[in-house]
PQR file with spaces between the fields and no chain letter, atoms N, CA, C, O and H, PARSE charges and radii, in Angstrom:
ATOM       1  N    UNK     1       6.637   18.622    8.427 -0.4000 1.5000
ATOM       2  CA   UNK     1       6.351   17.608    9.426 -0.0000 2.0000
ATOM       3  C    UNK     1       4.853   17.517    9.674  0.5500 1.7000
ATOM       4  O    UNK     1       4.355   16.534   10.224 -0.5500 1.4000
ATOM       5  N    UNK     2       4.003   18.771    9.173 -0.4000 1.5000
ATOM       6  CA   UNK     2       2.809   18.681   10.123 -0.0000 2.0000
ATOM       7  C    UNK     2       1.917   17.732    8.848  0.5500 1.7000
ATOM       8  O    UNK     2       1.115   16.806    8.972 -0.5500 1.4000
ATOM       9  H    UNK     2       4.407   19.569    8.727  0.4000 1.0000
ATOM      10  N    UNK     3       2.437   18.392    7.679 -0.4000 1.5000
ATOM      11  CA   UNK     3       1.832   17.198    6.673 -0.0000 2.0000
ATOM      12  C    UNK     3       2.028   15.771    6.504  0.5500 1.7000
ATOM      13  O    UNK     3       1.372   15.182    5.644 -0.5500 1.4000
ATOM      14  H    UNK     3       3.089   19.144    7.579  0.4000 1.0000
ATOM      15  N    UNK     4       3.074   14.994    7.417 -0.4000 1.5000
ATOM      16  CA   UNK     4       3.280   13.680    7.607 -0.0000 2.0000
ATOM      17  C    UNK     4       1.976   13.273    8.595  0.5500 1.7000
ATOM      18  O    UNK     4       0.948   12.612    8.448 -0.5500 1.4000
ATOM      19  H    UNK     4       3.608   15.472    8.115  0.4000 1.0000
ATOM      20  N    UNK     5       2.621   14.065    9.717 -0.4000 1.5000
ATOM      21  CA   UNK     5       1.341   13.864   10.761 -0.0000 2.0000
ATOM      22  C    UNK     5       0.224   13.682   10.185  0.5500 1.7000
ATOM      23  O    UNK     5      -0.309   12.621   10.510 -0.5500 1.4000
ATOM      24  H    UNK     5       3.456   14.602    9.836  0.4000 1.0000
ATOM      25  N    UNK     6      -0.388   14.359    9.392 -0.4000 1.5000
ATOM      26  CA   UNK     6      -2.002   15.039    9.276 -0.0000 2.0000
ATOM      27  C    UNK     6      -1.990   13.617    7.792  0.5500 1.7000
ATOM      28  O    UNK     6      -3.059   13.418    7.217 -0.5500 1.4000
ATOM      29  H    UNK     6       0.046   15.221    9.128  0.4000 1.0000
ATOM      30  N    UNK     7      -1.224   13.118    7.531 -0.4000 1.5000
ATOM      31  CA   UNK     7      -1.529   12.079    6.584 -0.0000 2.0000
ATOM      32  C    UNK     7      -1.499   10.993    7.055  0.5500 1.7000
ATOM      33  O    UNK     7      -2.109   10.058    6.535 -0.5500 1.4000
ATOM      34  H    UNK     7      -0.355   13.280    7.998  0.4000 1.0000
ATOM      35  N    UNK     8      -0.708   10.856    8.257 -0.4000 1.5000
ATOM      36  CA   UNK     8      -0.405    9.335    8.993 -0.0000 2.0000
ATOM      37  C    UNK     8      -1.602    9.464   10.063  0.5500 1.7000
ATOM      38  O    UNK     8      -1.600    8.435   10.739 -0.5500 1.4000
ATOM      39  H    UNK     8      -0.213   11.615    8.679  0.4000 1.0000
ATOM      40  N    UNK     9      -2.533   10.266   10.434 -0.4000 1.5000
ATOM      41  CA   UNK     9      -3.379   10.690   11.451 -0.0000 2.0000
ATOM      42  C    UNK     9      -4.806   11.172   11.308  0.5500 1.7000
ATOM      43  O    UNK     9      -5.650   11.028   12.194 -0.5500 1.4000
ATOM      44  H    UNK     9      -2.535   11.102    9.885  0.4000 1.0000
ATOM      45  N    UNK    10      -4.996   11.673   10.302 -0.4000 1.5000
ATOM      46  CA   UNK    10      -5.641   12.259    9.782 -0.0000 2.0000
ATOM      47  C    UNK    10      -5.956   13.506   10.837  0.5500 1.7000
ATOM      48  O    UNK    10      -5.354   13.655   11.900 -0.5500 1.4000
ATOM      49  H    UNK    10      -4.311   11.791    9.582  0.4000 1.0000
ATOM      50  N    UNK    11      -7.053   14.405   10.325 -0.4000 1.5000
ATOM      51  CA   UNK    11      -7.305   15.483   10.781 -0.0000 2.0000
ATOM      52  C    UNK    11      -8.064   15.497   12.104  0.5500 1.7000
ATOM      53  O    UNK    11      -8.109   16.504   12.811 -0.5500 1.4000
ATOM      54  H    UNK    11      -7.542   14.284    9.461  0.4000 1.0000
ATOM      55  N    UNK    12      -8.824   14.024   12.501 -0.4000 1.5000
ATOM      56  CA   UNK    12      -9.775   13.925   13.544 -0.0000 2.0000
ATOM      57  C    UNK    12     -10.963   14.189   12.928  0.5500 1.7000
ATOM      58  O    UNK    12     -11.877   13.521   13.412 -0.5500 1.4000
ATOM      59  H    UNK    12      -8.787   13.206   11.927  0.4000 1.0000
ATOM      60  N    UNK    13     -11.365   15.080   11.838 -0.4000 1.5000
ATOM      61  CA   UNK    13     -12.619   15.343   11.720 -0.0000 2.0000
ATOM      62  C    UNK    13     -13.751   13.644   10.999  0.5500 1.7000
ATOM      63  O    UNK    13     -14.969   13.503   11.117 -0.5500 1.4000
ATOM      64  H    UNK    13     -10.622   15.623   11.445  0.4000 1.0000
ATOM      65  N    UNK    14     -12.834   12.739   10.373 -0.4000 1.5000
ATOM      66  CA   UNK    14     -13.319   12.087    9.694 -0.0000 2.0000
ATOM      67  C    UNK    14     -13.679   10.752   11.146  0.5500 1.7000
ATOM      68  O    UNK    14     -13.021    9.755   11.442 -0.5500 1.4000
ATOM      69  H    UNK    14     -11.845   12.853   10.276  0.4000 1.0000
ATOM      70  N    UNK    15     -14.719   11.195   11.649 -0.4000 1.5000
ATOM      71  CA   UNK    15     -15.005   10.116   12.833 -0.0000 2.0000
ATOM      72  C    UNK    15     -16.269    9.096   12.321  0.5500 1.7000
ATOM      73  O    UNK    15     -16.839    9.395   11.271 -0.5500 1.4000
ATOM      74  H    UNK    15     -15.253   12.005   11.409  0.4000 1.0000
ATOM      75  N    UNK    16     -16.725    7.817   13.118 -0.4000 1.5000
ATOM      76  CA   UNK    16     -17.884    7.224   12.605 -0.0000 2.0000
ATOM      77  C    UNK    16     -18.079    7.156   13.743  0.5500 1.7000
ATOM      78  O    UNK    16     -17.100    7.259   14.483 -0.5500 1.4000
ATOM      79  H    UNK    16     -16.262    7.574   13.970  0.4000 1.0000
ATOM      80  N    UNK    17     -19.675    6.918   14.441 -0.4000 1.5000
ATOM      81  CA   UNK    17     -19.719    5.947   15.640 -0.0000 2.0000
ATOM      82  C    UNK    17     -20.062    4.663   15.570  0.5500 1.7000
ATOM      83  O    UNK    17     -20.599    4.331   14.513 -0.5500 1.4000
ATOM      84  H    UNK    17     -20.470    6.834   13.840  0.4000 1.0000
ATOM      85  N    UNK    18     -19.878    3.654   16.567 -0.4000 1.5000
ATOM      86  CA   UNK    18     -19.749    2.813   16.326 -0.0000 2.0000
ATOM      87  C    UNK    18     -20.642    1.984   17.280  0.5500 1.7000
ATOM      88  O    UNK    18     -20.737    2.577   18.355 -0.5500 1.4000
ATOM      89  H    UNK    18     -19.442    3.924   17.426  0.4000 1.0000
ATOM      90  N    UNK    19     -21.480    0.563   17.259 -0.4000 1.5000
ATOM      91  CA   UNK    19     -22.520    0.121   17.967 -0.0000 2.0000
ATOM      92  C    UNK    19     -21.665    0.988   20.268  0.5500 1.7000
ATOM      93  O    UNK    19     -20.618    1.527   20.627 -0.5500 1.4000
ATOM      94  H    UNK    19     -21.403    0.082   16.387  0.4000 1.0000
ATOM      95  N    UNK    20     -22.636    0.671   20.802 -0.4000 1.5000
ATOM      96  CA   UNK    20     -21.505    0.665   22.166 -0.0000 2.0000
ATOM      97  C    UNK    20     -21.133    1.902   22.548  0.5500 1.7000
ATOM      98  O    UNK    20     -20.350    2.025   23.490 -0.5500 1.4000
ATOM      99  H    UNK    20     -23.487    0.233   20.511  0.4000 1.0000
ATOM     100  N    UNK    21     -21.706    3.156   21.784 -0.4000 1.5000
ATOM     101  CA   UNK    21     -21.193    4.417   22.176 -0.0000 2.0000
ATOM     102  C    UNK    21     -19.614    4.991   21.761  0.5500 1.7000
ATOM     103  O    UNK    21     -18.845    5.900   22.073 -0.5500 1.4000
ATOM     104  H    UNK    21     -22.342    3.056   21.019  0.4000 1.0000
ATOM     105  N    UNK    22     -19.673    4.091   21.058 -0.4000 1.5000
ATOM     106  CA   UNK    22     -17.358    4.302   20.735 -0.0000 2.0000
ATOM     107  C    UNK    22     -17.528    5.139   19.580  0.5500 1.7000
ATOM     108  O    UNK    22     -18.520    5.207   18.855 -0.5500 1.4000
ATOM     109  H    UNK    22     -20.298    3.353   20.805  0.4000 1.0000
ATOM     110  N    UNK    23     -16.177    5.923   19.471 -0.4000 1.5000
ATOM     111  CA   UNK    23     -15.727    6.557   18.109 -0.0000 2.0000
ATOM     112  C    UNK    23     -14.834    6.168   17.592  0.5500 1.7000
ATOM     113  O    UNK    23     -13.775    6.014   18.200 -0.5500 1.4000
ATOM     114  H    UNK    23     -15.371    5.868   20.060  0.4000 1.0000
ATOM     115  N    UNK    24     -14.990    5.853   16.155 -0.4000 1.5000
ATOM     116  CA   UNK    24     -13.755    5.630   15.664 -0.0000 2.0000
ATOM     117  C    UNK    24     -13.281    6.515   14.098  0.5500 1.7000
ATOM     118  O    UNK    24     -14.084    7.017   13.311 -0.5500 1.4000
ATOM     119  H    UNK    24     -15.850    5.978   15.661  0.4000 1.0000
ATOM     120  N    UNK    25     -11.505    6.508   13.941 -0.4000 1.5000
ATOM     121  CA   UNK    25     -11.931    7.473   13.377 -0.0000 2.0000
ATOM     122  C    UNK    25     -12.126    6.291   11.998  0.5500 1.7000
ATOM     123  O    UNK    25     -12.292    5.072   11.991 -0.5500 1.4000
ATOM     124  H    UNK    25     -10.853    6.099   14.580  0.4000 1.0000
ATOM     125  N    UNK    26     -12.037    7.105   11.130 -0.4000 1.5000
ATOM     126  CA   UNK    26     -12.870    6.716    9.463 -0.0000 2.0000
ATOM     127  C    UNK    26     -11.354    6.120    8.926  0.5500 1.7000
ATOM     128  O    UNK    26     -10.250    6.313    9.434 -0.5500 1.4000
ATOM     129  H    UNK    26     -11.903    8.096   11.136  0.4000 1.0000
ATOM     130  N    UNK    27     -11.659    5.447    7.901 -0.4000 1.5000
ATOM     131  CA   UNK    27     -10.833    4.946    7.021 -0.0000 2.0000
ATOM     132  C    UNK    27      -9.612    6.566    6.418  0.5500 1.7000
ATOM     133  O    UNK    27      -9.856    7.616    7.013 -0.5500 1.4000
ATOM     134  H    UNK    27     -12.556    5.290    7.489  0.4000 1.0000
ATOM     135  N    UNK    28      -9.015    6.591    5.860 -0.4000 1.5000
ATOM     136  CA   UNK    28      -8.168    7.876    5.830 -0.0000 2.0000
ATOM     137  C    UNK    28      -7.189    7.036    4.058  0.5500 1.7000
ATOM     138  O    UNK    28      -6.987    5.899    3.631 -0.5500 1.4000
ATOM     139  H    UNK    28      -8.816    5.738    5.377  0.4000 1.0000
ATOM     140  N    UNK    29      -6.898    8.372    3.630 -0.4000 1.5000
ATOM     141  CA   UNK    29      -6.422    7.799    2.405 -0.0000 2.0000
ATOM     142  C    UNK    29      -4.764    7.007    2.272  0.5500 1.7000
ATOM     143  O    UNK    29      -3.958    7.752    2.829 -0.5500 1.4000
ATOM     144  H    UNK    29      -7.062    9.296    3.976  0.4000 1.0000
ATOM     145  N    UNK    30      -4.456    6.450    2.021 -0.4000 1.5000
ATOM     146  CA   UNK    30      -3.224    5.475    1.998 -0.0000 2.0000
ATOM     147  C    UNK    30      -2.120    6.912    1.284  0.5500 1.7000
ATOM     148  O    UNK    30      -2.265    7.742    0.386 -0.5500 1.4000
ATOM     149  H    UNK    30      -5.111    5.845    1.568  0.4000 1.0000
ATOM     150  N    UNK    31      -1.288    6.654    2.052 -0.4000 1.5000
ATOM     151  CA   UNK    31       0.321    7.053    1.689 -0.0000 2.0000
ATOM     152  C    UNK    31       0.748    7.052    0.336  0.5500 1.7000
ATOM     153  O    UNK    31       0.310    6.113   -0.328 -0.5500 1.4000
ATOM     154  H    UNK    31      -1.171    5.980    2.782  0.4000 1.0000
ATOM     155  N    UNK    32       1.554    7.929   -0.297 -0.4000 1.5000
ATOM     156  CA   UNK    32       1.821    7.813   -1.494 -0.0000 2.0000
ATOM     157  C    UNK    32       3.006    6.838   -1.149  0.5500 1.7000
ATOM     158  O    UNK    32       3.407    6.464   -0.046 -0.5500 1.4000
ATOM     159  H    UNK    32       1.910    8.692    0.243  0.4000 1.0000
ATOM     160  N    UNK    33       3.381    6.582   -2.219 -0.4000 1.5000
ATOM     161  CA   UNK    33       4.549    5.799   -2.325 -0.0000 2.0000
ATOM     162  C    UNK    33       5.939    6.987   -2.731  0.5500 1.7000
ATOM     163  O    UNK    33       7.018    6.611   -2.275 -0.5500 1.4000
ATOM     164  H    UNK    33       3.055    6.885   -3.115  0.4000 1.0000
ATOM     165  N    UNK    34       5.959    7.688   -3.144 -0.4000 1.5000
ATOM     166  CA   UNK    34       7.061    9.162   -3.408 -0.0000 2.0000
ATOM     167  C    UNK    34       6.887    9.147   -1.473  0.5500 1.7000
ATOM     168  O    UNK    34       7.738    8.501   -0.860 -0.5500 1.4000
ATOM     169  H    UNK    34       5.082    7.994   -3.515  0.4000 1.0000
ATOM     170  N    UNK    35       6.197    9.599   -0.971 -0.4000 1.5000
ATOM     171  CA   UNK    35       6.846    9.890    0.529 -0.0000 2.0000
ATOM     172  C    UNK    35       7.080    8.278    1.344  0.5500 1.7000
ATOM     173  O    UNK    35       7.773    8.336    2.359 -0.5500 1.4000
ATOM     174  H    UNK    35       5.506   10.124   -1.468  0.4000 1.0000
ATOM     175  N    UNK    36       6.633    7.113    1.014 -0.4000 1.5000
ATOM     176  CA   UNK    36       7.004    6.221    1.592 -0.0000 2.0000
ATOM     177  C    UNK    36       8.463    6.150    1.164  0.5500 1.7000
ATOM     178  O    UNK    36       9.379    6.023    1.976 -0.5500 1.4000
ATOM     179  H    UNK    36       6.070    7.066    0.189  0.4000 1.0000
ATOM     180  N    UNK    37       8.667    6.257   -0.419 -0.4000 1.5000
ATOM     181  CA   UNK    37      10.185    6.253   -0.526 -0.0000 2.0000
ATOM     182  C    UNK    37      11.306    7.301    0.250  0.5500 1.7000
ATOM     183  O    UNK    37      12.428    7.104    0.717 -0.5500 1.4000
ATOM     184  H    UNK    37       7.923    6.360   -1.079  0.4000 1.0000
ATOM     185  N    UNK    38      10.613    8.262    0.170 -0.4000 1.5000
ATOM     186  CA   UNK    38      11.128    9.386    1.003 -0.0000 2.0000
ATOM     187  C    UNK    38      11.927    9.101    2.397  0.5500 1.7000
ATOM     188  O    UNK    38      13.118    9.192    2.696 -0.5500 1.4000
ATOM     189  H    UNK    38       9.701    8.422   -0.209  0.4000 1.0000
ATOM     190  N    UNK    39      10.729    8.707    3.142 -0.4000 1.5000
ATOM     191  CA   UNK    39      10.901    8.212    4.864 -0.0000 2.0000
ATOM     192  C    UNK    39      11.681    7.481    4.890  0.5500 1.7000
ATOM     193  O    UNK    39      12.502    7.632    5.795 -0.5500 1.4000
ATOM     194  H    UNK    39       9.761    8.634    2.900  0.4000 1.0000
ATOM     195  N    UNK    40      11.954    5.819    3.559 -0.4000 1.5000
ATOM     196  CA   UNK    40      12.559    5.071    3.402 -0.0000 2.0000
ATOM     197  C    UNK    40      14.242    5.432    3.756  0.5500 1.7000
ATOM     198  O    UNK    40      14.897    5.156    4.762 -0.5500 1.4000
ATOM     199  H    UNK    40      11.288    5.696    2.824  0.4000 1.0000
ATOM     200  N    UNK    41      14.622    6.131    2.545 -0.4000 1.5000
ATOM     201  CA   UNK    41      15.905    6.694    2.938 -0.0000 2.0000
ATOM     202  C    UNK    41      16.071    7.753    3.986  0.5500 1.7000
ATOM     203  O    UNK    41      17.207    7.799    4.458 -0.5500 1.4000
ATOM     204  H    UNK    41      14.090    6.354    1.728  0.4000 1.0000
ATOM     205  N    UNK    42      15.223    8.599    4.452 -0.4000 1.5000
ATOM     206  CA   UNK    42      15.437    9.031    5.608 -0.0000 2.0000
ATOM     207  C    UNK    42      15.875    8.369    6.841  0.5500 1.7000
ATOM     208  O    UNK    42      16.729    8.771    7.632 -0.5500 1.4000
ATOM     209  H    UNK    42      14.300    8.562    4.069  0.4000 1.0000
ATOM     210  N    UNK    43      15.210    7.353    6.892 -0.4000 1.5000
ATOM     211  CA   UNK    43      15.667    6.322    7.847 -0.0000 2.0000
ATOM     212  C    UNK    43      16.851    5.494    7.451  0.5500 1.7000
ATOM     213  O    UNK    43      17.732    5.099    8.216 -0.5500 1.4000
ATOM     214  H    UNK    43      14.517    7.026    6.250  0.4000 1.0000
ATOM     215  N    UNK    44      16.791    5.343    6.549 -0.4000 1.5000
ATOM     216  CA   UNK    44      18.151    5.203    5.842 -0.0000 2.0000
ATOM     217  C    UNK    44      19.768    5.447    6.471  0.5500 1.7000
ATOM     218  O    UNK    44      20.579    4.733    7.062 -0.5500 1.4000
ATOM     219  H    UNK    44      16.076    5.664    5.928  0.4000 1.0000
ATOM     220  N    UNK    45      19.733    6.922    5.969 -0.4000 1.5000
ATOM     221  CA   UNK    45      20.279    7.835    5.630 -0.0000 2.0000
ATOM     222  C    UNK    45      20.598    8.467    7.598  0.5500 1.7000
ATOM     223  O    UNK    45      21.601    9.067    7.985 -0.5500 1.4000
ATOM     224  H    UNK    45      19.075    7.502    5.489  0.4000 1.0000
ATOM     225  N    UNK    46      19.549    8.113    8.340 -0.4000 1.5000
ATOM     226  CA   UNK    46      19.845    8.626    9.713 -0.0000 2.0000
ATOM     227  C    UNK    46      20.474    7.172   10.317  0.5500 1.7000
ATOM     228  O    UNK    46      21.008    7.164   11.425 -0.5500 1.4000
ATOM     229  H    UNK    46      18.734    7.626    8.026  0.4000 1.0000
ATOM     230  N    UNK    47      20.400    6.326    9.752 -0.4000 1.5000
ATOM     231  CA   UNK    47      20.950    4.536   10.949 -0.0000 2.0000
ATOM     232  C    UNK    47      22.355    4.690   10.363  0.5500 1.7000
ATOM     233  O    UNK    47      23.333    4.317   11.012 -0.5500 1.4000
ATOM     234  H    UNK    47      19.966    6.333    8.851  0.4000 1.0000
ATOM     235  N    UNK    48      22.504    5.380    8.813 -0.4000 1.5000
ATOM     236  CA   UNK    48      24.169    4.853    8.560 -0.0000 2.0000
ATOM     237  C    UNK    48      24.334    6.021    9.237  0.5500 1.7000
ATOM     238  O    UNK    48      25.447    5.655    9.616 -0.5500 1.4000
ATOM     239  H    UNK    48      21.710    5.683    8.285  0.4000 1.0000
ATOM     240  N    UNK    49      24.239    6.979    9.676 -0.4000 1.5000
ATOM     241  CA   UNK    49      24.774    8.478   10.459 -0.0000 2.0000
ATOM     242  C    UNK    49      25.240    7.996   11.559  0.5500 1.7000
ATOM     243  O    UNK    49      26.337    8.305   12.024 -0.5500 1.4000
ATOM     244  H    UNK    49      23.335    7.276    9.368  0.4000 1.0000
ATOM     245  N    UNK    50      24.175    6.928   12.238 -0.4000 1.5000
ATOM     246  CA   UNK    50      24.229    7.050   14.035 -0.0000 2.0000
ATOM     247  C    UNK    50      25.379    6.219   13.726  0.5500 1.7000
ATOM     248  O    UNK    50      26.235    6.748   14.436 -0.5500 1.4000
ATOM     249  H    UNK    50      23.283    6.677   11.861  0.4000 1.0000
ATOM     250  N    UNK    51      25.878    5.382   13.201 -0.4000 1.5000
ATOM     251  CA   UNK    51      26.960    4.004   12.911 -0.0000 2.0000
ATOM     252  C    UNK    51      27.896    4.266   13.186  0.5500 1.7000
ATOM     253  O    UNK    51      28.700    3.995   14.078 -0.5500 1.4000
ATOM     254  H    UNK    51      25.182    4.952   12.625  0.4000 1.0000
ATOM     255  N    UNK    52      27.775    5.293   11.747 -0.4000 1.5000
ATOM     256  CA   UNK    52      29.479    6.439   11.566 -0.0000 2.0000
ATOM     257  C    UNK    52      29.536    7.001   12.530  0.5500 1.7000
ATOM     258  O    UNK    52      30.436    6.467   13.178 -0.5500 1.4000
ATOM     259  H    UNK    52      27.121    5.513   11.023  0.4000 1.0000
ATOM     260  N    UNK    53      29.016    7.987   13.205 -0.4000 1.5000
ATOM     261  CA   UNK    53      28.939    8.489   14.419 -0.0000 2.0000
ATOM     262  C    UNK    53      29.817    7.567   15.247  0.5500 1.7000
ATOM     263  O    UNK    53      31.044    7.468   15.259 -0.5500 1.4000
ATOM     264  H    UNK    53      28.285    8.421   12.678  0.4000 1.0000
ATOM     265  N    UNK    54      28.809    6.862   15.996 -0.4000 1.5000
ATOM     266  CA   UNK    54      29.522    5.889   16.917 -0.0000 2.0000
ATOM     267  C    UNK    54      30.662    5.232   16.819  0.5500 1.7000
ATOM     268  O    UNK    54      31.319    5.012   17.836 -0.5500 1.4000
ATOM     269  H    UNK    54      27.812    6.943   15.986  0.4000 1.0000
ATOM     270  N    UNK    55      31.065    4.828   15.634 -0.4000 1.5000
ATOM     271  CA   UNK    55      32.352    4.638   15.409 -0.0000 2.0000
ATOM     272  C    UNK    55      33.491    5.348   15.539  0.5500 1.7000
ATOM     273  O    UNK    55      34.495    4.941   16.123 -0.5500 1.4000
ATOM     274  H    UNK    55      30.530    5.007   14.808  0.4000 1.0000
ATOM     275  N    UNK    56      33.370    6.379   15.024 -0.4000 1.5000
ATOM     276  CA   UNK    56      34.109    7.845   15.075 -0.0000 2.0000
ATOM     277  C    UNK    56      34.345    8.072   16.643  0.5500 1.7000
ATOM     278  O    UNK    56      35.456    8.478   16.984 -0.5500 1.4000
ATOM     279  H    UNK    56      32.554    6.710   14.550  0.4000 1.0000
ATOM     280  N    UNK    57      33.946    7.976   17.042 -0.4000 1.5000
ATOM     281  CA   UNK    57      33.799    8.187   18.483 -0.0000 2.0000
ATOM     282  C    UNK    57      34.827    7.010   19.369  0.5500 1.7000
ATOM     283  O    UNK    57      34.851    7.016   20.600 -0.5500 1.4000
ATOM     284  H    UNK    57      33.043    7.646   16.766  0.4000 1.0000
């Protein structure tokens, strides 16, 4: 989990400043597509659960 986070978030260290006194953070590297597919059916795989579930019920 902490490696989803730290890829969807980055680490914080990669900051710029910006005119105005602001921080922002930096551009951060794009998602593979193997874990976008991943999450894909995870989410998947948890909406047909809650369904069945509820039905069952």
């Amino acid at each position: 989990m902490t490696i989803l986070v730290e890829s969807i978030s980055g680490s914080g260290k990669n900051t710029c400043f910006l005119p105005g006194n602001l921080v922002a953070a930096s551009p951060i590297q794009p998602l593979s597509m193997n874990l976008l597919d991943s999450l894909t059916v995870h989410a998947k795989m948890s909406l047909i659960h809650s369904i069945v579930s509820k039905v069952i019920r």
